[in-house]
ChimeraX commands (.cxc) that place a marker at each C-alpha (Angstrom):
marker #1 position 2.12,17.57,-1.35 radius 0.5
marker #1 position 1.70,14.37,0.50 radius 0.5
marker #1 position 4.55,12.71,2.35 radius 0.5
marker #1 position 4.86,9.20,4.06 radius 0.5
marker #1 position 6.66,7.71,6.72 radius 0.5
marker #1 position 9.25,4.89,5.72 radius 0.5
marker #1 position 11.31,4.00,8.92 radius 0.5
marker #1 position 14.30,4.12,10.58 radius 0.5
marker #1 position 16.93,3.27,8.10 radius 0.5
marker #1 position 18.61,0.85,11.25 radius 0.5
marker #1 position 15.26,-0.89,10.89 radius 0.5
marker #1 position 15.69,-2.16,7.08 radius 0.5
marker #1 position 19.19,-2.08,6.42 radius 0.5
marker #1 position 20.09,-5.60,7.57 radius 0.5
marker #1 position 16.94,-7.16,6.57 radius 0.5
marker #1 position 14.11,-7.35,8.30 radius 0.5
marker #1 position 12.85,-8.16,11.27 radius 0.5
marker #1 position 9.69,-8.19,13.27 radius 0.5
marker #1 position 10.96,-6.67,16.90 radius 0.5
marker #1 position 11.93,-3.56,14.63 radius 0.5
marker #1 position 8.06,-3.54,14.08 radius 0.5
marker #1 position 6.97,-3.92,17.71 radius 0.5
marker #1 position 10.11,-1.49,19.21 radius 0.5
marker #1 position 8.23,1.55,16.54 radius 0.5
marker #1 position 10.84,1.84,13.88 radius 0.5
marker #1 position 8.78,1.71,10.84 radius 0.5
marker #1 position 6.44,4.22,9.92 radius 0.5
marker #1 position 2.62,4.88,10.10 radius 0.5
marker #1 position 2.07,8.40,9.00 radius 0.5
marker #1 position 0.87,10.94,6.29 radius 0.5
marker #1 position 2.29,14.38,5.74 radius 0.5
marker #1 position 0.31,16.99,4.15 radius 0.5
marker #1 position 2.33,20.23,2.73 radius 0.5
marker #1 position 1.38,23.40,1.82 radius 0.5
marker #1 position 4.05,23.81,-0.77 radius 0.5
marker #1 position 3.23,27.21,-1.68 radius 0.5
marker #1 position 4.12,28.65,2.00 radius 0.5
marker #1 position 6.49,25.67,2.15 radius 0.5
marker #1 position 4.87,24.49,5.91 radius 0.5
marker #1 position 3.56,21.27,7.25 radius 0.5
marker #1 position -0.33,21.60,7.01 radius 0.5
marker #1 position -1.22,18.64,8.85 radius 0.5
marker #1 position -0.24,15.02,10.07 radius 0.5
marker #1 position -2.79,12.02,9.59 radius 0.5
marker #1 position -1.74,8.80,11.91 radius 0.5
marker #1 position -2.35,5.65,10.19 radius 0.5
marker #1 position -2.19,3.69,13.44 radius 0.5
marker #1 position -1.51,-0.06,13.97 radius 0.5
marker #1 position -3.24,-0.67,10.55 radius 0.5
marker #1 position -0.93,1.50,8.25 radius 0.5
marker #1 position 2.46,0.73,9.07 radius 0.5
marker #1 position 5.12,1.37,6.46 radius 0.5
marker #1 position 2.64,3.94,4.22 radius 0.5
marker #1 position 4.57,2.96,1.15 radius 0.5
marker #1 position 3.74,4.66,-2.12 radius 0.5
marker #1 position 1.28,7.28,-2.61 radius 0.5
marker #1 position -0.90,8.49,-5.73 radius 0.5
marker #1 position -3.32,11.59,-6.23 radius 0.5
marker #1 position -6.30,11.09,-8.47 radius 0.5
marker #1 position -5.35,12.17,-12.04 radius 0.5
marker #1 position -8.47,14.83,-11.98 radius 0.5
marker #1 position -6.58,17.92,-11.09 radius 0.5
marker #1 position -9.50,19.08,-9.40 radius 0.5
marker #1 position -9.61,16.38,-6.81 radius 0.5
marker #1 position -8.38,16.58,-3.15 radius 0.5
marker #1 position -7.87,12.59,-2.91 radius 0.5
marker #1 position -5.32,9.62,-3.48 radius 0.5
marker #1 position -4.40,6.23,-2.04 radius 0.5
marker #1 position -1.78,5.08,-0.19 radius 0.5
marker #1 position -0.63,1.53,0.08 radius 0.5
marker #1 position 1.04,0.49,3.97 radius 0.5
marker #1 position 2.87,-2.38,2.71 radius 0.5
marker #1 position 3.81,-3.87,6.64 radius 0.5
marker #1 position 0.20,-3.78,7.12 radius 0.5
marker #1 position -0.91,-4.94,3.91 radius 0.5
marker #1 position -3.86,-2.50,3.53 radius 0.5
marker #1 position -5.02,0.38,1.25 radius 0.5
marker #1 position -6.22,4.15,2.63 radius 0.5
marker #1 position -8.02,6.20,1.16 radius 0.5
marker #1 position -7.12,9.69,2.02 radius 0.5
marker #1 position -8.90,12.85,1.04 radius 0.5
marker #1 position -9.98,16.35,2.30 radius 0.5
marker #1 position -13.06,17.35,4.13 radius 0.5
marker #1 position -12.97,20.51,6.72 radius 0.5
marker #1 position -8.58,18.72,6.92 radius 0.5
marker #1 position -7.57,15.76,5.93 radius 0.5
marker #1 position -8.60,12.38,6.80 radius 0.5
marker #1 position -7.16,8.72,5.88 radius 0.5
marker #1 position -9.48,5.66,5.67 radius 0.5
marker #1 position -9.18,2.52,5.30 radius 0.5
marker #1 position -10.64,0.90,2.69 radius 0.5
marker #1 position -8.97,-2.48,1.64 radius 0.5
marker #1 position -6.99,-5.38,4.11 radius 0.5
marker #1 position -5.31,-8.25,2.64 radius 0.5
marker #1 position -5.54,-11.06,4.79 radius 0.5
marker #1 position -2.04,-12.66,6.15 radius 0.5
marker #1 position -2.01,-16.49,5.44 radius 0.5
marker #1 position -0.71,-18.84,7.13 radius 0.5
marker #1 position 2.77,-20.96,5.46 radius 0.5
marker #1 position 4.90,-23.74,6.73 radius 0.5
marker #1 position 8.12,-22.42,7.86 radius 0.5
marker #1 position 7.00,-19.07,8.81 radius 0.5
marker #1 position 6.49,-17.97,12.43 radius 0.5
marker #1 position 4.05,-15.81,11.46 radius 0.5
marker #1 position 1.09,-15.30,8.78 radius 0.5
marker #1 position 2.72,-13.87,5.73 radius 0.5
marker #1 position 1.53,-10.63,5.07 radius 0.5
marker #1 position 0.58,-9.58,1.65 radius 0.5
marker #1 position 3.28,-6.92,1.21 radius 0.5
marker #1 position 1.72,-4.09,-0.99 radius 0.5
marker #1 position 4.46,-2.43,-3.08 radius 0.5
marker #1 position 3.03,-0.58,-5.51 radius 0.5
marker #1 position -0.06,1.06,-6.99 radius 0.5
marker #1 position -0.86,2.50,-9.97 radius 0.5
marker #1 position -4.57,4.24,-10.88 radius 0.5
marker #1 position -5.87,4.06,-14.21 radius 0.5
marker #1 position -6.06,7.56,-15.89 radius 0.5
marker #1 position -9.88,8.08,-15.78 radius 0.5
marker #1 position -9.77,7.27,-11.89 radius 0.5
marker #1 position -11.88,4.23,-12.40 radius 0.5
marker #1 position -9.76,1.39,-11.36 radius 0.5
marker #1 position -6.47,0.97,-8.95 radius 0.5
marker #1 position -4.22,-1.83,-9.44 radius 0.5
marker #1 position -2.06,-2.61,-6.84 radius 0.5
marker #1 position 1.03,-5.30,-6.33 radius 0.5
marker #1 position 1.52,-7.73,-3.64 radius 0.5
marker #1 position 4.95,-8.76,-3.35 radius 0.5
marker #1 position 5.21,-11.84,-1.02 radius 0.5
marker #1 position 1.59,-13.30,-1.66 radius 0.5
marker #1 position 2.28,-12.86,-5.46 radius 0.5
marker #1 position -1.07,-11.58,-6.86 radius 0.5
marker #1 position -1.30,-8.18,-9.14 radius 0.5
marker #1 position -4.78,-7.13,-7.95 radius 0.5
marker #1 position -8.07,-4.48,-9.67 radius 0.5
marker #1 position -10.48,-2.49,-7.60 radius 0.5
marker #1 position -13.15,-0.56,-9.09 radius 0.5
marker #1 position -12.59,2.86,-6.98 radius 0.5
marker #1 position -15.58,4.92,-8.71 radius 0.5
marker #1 position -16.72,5.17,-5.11 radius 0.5
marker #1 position -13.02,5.51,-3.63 radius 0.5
marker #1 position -15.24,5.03,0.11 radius 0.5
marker #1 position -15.82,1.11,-0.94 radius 0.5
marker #1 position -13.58,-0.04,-3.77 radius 0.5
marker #1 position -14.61,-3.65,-5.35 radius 0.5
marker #1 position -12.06,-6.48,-6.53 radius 0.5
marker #1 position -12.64,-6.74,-9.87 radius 0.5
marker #1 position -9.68,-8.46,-11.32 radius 0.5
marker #1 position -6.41,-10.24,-9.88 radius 0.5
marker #1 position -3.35,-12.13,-11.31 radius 0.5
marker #1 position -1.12,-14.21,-9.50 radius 0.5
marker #1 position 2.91,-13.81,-10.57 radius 0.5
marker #1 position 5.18,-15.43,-8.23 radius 0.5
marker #1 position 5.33,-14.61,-4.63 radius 0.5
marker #1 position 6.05,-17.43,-1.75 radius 0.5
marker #1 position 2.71,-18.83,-1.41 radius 0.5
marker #1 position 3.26,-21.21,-3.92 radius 0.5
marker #1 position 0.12,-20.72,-6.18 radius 0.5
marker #1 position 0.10,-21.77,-9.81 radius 0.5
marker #1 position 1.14,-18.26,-11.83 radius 0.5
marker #1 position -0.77,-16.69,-14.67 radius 0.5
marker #1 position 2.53,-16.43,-16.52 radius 0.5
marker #1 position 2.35,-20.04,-17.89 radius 0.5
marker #1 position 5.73,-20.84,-16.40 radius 0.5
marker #1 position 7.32,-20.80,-13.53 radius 0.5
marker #1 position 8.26,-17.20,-11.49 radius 0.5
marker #1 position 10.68,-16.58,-9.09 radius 0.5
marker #1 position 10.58,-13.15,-6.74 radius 0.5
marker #1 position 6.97,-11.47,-6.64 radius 0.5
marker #1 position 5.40,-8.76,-8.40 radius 0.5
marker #1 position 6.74,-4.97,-7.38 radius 0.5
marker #1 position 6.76,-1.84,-9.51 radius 0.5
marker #1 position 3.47,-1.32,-11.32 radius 0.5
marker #1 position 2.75,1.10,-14.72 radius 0.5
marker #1 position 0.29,1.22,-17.21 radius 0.5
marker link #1:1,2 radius 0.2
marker link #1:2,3 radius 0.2
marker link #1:3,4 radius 0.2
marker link #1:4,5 radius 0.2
marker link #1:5,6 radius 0.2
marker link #1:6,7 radius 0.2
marker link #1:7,8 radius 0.2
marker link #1:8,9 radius 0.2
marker link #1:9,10 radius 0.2
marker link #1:10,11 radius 0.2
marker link #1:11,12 radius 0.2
marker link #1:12,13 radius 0.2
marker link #1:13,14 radius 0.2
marker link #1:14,15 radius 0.2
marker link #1:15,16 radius 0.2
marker link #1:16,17 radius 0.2
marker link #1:17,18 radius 0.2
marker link #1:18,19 radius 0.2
marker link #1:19,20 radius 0.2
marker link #1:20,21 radius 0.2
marker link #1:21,22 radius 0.2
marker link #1:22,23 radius 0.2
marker link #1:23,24 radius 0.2
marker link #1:24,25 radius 0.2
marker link #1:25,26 radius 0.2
marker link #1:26,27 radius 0.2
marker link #1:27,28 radius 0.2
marker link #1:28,29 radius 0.2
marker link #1:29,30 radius 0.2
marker link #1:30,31 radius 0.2
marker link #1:31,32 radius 0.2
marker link #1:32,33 radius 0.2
marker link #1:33,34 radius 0.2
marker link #1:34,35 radius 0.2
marker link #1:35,36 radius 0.2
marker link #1:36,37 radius 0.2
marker link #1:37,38 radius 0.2
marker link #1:38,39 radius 0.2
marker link #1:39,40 radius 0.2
marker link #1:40,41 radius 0.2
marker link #1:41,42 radius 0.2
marker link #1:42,43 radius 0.2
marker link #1:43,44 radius 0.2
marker link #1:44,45 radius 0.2
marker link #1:45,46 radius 0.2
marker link #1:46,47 radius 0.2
marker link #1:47,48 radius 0.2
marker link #1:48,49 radius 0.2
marker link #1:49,50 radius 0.2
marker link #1:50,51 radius 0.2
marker link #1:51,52 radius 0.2
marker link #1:52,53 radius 0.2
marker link #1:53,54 radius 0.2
marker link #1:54,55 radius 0.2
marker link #1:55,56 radius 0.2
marker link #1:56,57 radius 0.2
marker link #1:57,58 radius 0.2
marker link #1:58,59 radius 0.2
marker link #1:59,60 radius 0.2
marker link #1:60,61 radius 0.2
marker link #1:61,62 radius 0.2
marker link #1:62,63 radius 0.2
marker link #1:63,64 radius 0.2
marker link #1:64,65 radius 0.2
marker link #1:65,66 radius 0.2
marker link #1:66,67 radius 0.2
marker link #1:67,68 radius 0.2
marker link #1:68,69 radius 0.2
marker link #1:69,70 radius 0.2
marker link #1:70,71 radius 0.2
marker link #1:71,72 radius 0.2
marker link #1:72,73 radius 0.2
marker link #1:73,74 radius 0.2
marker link #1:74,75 radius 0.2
marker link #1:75,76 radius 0.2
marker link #1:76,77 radius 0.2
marker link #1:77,78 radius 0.2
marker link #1:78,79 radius 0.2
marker link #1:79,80 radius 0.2
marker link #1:80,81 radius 0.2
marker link #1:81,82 radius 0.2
marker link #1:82,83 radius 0.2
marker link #1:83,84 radius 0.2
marker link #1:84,85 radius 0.2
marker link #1:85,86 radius 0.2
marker link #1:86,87 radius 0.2
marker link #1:87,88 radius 0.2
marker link #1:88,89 radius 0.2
marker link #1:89,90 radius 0.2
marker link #1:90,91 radius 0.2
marker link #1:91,92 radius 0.2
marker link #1:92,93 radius 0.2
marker link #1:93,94 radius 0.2
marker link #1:94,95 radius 0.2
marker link #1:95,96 radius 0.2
marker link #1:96,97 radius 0.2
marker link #1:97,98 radius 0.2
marker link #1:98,99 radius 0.2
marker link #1:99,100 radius 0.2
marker link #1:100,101 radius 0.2
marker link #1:101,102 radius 0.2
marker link #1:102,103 radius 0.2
marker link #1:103,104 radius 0.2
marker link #1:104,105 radius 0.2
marker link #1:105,106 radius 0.2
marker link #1:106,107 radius 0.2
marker link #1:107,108 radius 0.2
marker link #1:108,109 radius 0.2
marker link #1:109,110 radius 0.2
marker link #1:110,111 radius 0.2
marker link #1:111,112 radius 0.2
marker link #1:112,113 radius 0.2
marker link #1:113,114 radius 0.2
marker link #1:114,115 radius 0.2
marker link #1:115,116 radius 0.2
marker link #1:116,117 radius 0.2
marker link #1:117,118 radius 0.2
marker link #1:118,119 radius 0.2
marker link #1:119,120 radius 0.2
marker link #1:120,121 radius 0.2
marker link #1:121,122 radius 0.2
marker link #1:122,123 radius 0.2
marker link #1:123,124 radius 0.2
marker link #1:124,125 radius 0.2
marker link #1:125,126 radius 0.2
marker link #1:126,127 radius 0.2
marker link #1:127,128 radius 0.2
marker link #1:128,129 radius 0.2
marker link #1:129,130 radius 0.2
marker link #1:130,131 radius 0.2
marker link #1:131,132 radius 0.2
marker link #1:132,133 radius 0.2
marker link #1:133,134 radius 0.2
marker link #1:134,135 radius 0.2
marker link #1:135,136 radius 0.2
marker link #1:136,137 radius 0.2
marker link #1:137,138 radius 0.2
marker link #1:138,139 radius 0.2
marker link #1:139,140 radius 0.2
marker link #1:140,141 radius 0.2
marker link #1:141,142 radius 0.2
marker link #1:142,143 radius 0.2
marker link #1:143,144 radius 0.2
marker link #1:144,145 radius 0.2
marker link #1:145,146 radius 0.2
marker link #1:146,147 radius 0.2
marker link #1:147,148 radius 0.2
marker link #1:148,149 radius 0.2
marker link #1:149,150 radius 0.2
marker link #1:150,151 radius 0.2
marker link #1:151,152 radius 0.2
marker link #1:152,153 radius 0.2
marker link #1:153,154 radius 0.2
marker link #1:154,155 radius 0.2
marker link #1:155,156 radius 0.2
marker link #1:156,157 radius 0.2
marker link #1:157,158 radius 0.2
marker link #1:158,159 radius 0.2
marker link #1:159,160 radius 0.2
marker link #1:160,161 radius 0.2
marker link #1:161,162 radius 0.2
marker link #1:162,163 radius 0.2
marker link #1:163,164 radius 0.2
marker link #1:164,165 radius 0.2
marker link #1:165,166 radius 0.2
marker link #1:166,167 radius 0.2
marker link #1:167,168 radius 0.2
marker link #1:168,169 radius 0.2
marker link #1:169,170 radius 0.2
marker link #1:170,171 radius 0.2
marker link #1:171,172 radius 0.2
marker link #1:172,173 radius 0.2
marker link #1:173,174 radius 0.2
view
């Protein structure tokens, strides 16, 4: 079992804000369990990079040691796996861009992943940029975008949907 770190429920529960981030309050941190003797195996620190480790998903094969987690604060993608203990890397960053009004570049917000059944592709959300995005992860080490949709999201881009969209894309299932 694989666990992540959310943060201090006094850091969300009247919205956001960023000196929650700097002051530690959010999370950064995978859990691995050994169910069977029900005992912490090991803790993997995300760092700077992987605040708020959001959702998590194994690889499908049930022989494989590996997964992905998505640190939505951070807006980047690990790719976490075992080899002599485990080890997260990172393997995707979404950029923060730059919008009138905010006092800071808006981060990307991932909020869900999903992988496709064979293992060949992960799909991921990003909430406040607005884009549904598809990475080839046959070599989980380097994934490559191959595919991305934009649905909503404050950035203001034109949206696949053919009409208008208000919020940004969240929970993801194929």
């Amino acid at each position: 079992l694989v666990s992540s770190e959310f943060g201090e429920p006094n850091a969300y529960e009247n919205g956001f804000d960023p000196a929650d981030v700097e002051a530690g309050r959010y999370g950064h941190r995978l859990h691995f369990w050994n169910l069977a003797e029900r005992k912490l195996e090991q803790t993997v620190d995300l760092g700077e990079n992987g605040l708020l480790p959001f959702e998590v998903r194994w690889k499908h094969d049930p022989e494989a040691e590996e997964g992905f987690v998505g640190a939505a604060l951070s807006s980047t993608m690990w790719h976490f796996h075992r080899n002599d203990g485990w080890q997260a890397d990172q393997v995707i960053a979404v950029d923060g861009l730059d919008l009138e009004g905010w006092p800071f570049p808006v981060p990307s917000v991932i909020s869900d992943l999903v992988l496709s059944m064979d293992d060949r592709y992960l799909y991921f959300s990003n909430w406040l940029h607005g884009d549904v995005r598809q990475y080839d992860v046959s070599d989980p080490s380097n994934p490559k975008l191959t595919g991305q949709l934009w649905l909503g999201g404050v950035l203001g881009k034109p949206d696949d949907a053919g009409r208008g969209l208000n919020g940004g894309p969240n929970m993801l299932q194929l």
